[in-house]
C-alpha positions in Angstrom: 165.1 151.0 286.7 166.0 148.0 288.4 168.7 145.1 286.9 165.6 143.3 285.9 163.9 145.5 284.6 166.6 146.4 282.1 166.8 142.7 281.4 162.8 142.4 280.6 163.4 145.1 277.6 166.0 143.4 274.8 163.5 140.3 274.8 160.2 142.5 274.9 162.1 144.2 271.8 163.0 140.8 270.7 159.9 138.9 270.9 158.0 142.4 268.6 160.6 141.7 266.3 159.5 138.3 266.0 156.0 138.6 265.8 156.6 141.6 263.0 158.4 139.3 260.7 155.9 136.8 261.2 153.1 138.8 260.2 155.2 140.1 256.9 156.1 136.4 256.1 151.9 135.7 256.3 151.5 138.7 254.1 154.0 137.5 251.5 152.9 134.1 251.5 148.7 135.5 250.9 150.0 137.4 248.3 151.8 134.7 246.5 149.1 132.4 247.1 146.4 134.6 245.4 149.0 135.3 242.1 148.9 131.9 242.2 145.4 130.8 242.1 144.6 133.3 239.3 147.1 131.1 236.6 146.0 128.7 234.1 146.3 125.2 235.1 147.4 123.1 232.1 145.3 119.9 231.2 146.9 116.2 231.6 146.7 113.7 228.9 148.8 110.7 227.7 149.7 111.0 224.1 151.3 109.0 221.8 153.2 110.1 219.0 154.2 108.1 215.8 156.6 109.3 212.9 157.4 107.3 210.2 159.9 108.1 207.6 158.0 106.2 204.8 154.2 104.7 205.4 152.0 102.9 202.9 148.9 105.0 201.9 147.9 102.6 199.5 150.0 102.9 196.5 152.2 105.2 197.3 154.4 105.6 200.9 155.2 109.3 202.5 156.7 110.2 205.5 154.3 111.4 207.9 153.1 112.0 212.2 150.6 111.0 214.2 149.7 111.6 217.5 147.2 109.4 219.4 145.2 110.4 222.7 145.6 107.4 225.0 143.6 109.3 228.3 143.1 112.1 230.5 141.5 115.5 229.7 140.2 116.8 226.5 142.3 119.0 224.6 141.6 122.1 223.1 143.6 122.6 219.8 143.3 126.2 219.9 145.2 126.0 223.0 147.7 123.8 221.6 151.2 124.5 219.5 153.4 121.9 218.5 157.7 122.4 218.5 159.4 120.0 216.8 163.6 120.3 216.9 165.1 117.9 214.3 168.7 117.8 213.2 169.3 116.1 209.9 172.1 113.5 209.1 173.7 116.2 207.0 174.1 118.4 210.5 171.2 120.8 210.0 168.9 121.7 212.7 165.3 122.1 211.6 162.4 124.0 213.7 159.0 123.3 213.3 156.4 125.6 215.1 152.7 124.8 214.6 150.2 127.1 216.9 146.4 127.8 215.9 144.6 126.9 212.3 146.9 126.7 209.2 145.9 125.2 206.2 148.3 124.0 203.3 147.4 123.2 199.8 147.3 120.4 197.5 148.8 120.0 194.0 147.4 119.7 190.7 148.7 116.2 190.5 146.8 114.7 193.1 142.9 113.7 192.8 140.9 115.4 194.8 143.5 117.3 197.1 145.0 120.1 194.6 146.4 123.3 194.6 142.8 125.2 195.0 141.6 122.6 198.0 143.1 122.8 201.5 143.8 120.8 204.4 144.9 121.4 207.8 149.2 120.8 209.0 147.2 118.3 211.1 143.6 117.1 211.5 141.6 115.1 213.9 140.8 111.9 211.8 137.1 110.8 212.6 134.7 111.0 209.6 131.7 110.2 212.2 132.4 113.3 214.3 132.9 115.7 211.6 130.5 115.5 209.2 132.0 117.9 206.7 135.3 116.8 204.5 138.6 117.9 205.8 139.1 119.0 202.2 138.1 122.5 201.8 138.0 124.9 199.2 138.9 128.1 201.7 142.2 128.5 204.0 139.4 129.5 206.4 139.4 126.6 208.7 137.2 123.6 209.3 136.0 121.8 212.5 138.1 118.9 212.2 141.7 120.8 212.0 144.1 121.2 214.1 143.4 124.9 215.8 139.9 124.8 215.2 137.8 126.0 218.3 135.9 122.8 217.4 139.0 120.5 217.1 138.8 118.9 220.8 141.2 116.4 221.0 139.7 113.6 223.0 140.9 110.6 224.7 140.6 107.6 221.7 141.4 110.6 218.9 144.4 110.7 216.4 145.8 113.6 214.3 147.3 112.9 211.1 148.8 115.1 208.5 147.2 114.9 205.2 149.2 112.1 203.7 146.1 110.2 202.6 145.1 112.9 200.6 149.0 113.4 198.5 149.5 111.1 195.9 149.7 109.0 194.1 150.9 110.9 191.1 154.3 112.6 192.7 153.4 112.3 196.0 154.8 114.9 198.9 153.1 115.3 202.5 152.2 118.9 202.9 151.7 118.9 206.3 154.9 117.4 206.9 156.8 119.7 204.9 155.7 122.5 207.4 156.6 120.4 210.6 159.9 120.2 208.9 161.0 123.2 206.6 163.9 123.1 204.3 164.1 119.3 204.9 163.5 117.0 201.2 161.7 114.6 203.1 161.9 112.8 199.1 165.3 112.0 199.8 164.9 109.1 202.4 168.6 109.6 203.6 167.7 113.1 204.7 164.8 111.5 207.1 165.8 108.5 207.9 164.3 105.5 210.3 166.1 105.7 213.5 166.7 109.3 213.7 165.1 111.5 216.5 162.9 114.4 216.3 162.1 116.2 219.8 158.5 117.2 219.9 156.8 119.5 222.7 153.6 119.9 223.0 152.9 123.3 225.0 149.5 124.8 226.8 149.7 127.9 225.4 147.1 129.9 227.9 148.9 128.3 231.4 152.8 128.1 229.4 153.4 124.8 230.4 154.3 121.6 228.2 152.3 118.8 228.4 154.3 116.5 226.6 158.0 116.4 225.6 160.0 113.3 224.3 162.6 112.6 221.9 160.2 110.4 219.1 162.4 107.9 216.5 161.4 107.8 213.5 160.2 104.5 212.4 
């Protein structure tokens, strides 16, 4: 073997090495590419969310949310749950989790909302789309509430929590209360205007969040 023969060899040996991890980095890079394209893919939207610490329902005021879809895709509900982190003047840091269909109940006080008729945490708020009341006399479900395989949230659409439905007769927000638990939203110094409640809003088939802000309450 002659001197430059022995010299051809380390870059024949170099130039397979090469081409081997080149090939394993295509591989790699297939692979991952394929997980990839098999993932949910979350939906966009601009929302809007609203809390108040006390608005006028005609007679009577409560706190209460609302979230408005300004544009972008529709929204399933079902694929929808709502976090809300809120830490009260006294110190105390609240948790709210809200995924699928829940319904809460009224009280005996109230008119047509009472302790055997249930609403949704949240419902979508248009009479002309949903024929049927939001009121119902099951925990079952109905189309309009938040969860619903029927509750599309569509750009133009708001949620609400039952407020309209509470009062006037010793009035409490229902949904509210389960956004919030162990908060006495009736004591406006425990859920004040100006304080800050961090809401997310998470796909839950793809795992990502679509919206997260810190909201003040107004």
């Amino acid at each position: 073997m002659t001197g430059r023969d022995t010299a051809v060899s380390p870059v024949v040996g170099v130039m397979l090495m090469l081409a081997i991890t080149v090939m394993i980095a295509a591989i790699v890079s297939a692979a991952a590419g394929g997980l990839s394209g098999t993932g949910k893919k979350a939906p966009s939207a601009i929302l809007d969310i609203t809390i108040y610490a006390s608005k006028d329902y005609g007679g009577y005021s409560l706190p209460s949310l609302i979230i408005k879809h300004i544009s972008g895709n529709v929204l399933a509900t079902k694929d929808l749950q709502i976090i809300t982190y809120y830490r009260t003047p006294s110190g105390t840091t609240v948790k709210g989790n809200l995924s699928g269909q829940y319904a809460v109940s009224g009280d005996d006080d109230w008119g047509t909302y009472k302790l055997n008729k249930y609403s949704g945490v949240l419902f979508i708020n248009d009479k002309n789309r949903f024929e049927s009341d939001t009121l119902q006399d099951s925990d079952k479900g109905n189309a309009n509430w938040f969860g619903n395989a029927s509750a599309t949230f569509r750009p133009g659409d708001i949620i609400v929590t039952p407020a309209q439905y509470c009062g006037p007769n010793d009035p409490h927000n229902t949904g509210m209360e389960y956004l919030f638990p162990g908060v006495n939203l009736k004591d406006p110094t425990e859920f004040p205007a100006g304080s800050v409640v961090t809401v997310k809003i998470i796909h839950t088939p793809s795992g990502q969040i679509i919206y997260d802000k810190d909201v003040v309450i107004v």
